[in-house]
C-alpha positions in Angstrom: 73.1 185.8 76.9 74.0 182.7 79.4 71.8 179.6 79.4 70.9 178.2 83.0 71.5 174.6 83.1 69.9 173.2 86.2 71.9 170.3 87.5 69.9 167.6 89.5 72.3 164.3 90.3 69.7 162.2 91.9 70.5 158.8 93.8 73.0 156.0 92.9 75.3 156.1 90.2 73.5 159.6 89.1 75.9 161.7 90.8 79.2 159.8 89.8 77.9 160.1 85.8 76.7 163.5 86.0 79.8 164.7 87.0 81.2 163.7 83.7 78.5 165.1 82.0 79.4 168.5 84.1 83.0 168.0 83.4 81.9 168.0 79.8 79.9 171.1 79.9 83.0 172.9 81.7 85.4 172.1 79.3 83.3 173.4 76.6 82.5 176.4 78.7 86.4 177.3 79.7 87.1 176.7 75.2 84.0 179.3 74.4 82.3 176.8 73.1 79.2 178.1 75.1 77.7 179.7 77.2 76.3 178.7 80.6 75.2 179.2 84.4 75.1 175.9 86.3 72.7 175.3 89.0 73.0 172.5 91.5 69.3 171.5 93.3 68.2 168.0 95.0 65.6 165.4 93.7 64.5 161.8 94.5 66.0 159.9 97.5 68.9 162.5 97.8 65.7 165.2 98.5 63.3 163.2 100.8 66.5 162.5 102.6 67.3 166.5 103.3 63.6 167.6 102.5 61.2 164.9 103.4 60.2 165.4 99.9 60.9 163.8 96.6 60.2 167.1 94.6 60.7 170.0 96.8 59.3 173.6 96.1 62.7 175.5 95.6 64.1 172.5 93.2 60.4 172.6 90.8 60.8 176.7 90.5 64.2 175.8 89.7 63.7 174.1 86.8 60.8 175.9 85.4 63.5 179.3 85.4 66.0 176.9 83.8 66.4 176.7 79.8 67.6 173.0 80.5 68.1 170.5 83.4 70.5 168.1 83.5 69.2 164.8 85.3 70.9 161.6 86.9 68.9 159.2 88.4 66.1 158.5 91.0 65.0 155.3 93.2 66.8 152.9 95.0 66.0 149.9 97.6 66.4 152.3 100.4 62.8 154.4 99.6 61.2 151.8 98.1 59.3 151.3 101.9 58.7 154.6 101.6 54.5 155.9 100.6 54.4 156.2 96.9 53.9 159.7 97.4 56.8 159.9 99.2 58.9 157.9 96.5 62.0 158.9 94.6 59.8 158.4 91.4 57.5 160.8 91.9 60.1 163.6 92.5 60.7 162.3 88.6 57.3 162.6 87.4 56.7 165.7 89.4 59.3 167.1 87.2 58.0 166.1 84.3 54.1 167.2 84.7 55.5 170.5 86.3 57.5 171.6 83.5 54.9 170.1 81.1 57.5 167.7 79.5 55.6 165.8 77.0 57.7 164.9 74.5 60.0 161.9 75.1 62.8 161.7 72.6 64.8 158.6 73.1 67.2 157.6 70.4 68.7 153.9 69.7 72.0 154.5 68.1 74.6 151.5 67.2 78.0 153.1 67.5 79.9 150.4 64.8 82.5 150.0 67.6 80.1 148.1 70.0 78.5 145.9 67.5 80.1 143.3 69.2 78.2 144.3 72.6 75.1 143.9 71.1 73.3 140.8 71.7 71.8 140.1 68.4 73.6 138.9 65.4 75.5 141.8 63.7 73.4 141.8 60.9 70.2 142.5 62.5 71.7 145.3 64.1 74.5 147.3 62.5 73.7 150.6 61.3 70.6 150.6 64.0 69.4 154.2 63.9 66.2 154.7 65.4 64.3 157.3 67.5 60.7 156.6 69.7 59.2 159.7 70.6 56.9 159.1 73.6 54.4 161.2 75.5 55.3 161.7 78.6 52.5 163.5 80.6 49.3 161.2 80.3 48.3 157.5 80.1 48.0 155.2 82.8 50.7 156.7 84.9 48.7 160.3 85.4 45.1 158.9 84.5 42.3 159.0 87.1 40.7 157.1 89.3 43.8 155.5 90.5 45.0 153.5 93.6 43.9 150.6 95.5 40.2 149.9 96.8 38.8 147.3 99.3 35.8 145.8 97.9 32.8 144.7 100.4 34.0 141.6 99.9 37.3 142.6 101.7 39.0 141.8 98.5 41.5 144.3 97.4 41.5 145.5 94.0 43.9 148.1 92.2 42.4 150.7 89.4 44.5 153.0 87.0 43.0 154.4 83.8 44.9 154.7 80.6 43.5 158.0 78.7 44.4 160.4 76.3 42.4 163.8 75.2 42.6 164.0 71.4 44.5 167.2 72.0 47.2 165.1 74.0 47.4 162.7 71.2 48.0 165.2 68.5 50.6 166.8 70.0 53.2 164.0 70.3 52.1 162.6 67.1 52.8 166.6 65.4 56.3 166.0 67.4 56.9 162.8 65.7 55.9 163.9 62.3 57.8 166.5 62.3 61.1 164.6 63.3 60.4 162.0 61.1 60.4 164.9 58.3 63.6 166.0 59.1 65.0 161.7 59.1 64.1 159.0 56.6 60.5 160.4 56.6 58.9 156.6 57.9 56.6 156.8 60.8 55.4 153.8 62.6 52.5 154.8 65.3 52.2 151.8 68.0 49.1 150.9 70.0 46.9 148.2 70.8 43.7 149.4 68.9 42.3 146.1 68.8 41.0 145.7 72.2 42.2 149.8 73.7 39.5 152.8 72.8 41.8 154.8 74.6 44.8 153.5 71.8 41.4 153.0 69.0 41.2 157.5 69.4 45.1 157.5 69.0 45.1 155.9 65.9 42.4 157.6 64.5 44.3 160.7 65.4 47.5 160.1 63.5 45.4 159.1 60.5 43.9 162.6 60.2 47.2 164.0 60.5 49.1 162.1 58.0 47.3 163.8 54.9 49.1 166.9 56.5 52.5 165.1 56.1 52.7 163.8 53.3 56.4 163.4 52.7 56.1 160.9 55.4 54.7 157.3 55.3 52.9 156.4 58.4 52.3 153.1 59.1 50.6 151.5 62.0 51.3 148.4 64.6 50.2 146.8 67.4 52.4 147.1 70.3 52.9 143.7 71.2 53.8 142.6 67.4 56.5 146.1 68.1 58.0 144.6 70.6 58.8 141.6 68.8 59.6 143.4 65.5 62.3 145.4 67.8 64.3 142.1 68.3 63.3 140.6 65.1 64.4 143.6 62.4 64.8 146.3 64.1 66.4 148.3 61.1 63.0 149.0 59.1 61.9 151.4 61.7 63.2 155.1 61.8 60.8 156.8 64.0 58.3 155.3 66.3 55.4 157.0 68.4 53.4 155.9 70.9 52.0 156.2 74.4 53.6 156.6 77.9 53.2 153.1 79.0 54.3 151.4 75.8 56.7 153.6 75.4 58.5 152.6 78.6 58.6 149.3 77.7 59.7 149.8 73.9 62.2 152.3 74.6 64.5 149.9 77.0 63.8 146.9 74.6 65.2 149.2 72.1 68.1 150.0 74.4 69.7 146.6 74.6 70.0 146.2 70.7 72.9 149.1 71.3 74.5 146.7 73.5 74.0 148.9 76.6 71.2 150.6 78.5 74.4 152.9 79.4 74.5 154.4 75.9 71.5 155.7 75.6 70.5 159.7 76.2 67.5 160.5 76.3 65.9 164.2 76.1 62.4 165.5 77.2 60.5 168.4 75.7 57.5 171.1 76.7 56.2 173.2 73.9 58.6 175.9 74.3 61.6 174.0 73.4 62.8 173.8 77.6 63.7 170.0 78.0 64.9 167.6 80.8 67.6 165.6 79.7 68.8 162.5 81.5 70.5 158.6 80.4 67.4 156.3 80.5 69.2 153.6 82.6 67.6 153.4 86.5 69.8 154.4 89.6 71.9 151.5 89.8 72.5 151.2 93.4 74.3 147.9 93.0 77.5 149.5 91.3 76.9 152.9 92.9 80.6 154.2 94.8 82.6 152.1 92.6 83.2 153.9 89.8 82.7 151.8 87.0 79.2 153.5 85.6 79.1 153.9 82.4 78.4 157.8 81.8 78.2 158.3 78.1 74.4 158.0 77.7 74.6 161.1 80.5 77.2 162.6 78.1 75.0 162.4 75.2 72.4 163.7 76.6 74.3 166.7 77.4 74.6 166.5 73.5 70.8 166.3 73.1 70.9 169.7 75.5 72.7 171.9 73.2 71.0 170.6 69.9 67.4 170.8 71.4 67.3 173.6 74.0 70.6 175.7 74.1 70.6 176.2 70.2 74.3 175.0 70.0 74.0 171.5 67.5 77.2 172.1 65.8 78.7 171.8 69.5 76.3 168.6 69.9 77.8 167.2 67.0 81.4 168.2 68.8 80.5 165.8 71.6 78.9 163.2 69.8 82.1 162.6 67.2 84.9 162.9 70.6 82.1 160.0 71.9 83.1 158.0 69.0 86.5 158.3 68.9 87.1 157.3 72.7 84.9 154.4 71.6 88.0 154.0 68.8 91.0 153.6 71.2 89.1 150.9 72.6 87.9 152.7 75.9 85.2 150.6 78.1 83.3 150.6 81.2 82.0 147.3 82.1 78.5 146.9 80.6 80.2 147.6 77.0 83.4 145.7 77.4 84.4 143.2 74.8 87.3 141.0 74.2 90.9 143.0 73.4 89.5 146.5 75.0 90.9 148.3 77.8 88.7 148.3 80.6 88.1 151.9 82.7 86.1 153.9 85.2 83.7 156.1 85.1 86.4 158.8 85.7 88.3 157.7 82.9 85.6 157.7 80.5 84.7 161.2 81.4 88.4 162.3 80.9 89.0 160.4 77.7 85.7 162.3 76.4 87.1 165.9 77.6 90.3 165.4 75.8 89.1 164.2 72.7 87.0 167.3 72.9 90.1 169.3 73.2 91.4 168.2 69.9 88.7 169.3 68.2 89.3 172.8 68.1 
């Protein structure tokens, strides 16, 4: 039976890289690789600009009939004087509460060809494999009260509320178990329990849990001292959890030890197994038109489809390996480009990828 893919471009670069990723997903389809119906609909910018909405109806009901969707990018300097309502963003996070999406998987992978893109010394980071799992649906960005109040004193002040139910916290943290199982069975939960309740309830969650894993060592640490142990050594983790805020912040920290923001997928989850998957690098509108995006994080993510939604992870593993040997005949877009490689598009890239592809039959 055919998988519906629902393919959303976005603003910026996003439709330049997705078309790769789509090329990608043709290719495999045309070889009977698998198996798929591909759905175009509009979000962000590219929506309020044909909808006057960042999320419209047709493009949510869209997505919830889809077993996957396929994401670019939102935002850009042209909405940004737009209401927040009316913002690219919160066509995103519209998305994301609408199909119930709570389970951020973001993986920090050092291919051993771009060790030399990193910015940290090669022995703090090769053989970087690590994967933070953050909710997605809660925290400060969906608590209530929210917004900005005039006090009597005319002074402005702006409120949001960080919170998590207990049911909100297990949830991720079974996620993150459970993956952690299936890895090098090391946990490390992140908060700021110290001087958060909210954060003080979410370590006293993962606690419980823990006697029912195990096989797993959890261990526990502040955000703040994570942040720092990301750049310092960033090998002893293997999976991290943690909240929607801080995992924002850790999970493009992490991103830069890979030597590009452009290399990383990125794939969220609701409790059936339907995900969103998208690269977790922004919009881009200073290189957007010019073809020199980087679209193998988009790519990857495709990759992340198959193994997490569409049930196909031997073809996953197809995409990931023709990845790496593109990365081999020394292949680059501009954000990974080192001395002695051969500088390409975005076209290219894509086209390199599909061909490698081929010869893996």
């Amino acid at each position: 039976m055919s998988k519906k893919v629902l393919i959303l471009a976005g603003d910026g670069i996003g439709p330049e890289i997705v078309a790769e990723a789509v090329k990608v997903l043709k290719a495999l389809q045309s070889a009977g690789a698998i198996d798929v119906v591909l759905e175009e609909g509009l979000v962000g910018g590219a929506a309020y600009d044909v909808w006057g909405d960042p999320l419209p109806a047709e493009t949510l009901t869209a997505a919830q009939s889809a077993d996957a969707v396929l994401l670019g990018a939102v935002g850009g300097p042209k909405w940004e004087p737009l209401p927040i309502a009316k913002r690219p963003e919160k066509g995103l996070l519209g998305l994301r509460k609408g199909l119930g999406l709570f389970a951020n998987l973001r993986p920090a992978l050092l291919y051993p060809q771009l060790i030399a893109a990193s910015t940290l010394k090669p022995e703090v980071v090769s053989g970087l494999d690590l994967l933070i799992v953050r909710e997605l649906t809660g925290d400060i960005y969906f608590g209530q009260p929210r917004g900005i109040e005039t006090l009597p004193s005319g002074e402005r002040r702006g409120i949001n509320t960080m919170v998590y139910t207990e049911s909100e916290i297990e949830r991720i943290l079974r996620v993150a178990f459970d993956l952690a199982r299936r890895r090098r069975r090391r946990l490390c939960s992140v908060d700021k329990a110290n001087v958060l309740e909210c954060t003080e309830l979410w370590r006293e969650v993962a606690n419980r849990l823990a006697g029912e894993y195990p096989e797993v060592e959890l261990t526990h640490m502040y955000v703040d001292n994570a942040a720092m142990q990301l750049v310092r050594a960033p090998k002893q983790f293997d999976v991290m959890v943690t909240g929607n805020l801080f995992g924002d912040i850790l999970s493009d920290c992490a991103a830069m030890l890979t030597g590009s923001i452009g290399m990383l997928p990125s794939a969220s989850l609701n409790e059936r197994g339907q995900g969103m998957y998208e690269p977790i690098h922004g919009s881009a509108p200073d290189i957007a038109g010019r073809g020199i995006a980087n679209p193998i994080a988009t790519i990857l993510s495709v990759a992340m489809m198959l193994r997490y939604s569409l049930d196909a992870p031997q073809v996953a593993a197809r995409i990931e390996t023709a990845v790496s040997r593109v990365l081999d005949q020394g292949l680059r877009t501009p954000d990974i480009m080192t001395p002695g490689m051969r500088q390409v598009g975005t076209a290219e890239i894509g086209d390199a990828i599909v061909a490698a592809l081929a010869e893996d039959v």
